[in-house]
C-alpha angles and dihedrals in degrees: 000000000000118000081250099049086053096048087044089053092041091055095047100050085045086060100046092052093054093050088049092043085045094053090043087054090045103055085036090060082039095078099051097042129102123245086266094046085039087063102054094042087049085059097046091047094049088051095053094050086050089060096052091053090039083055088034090059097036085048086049093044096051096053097274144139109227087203085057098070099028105275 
């Protein structure tokens, strides 16, 4: 494995980790928001699980397994 290769996979799974850590936070506040607060976090929460099937299609479509790299 290249020096870049490494670096490429590091970031990625660093990536990845702070949008799981960010939807667990969310749903953890959601509990203890209010309806307007609820709102906002339920957006939030819908955009970062787009991202992860947006990342989940574009692994699948370049050859690779979404499980492989933590989606």
């Amino acid at each position: 494995m290249t020096v870049y290769t490494q670096q490429l996979e590091e970031f990625i799974q660093d990536v990845l980790i702070t949008i799981h850590a960010n939807i667990r936070d969310l749903e953890e506040k959601k509990s203890f928001a209010d309806p307007e607060e609820q709102d906002y976090i339920d957006g939030r929460l819908f955009s970062y699980i787009e991202m992860l099937a947006v990342l989940r299609a574009s692994a699948r479509d370049a050859g690779i397994d979404p499980a492989s790299i933590g989606l």
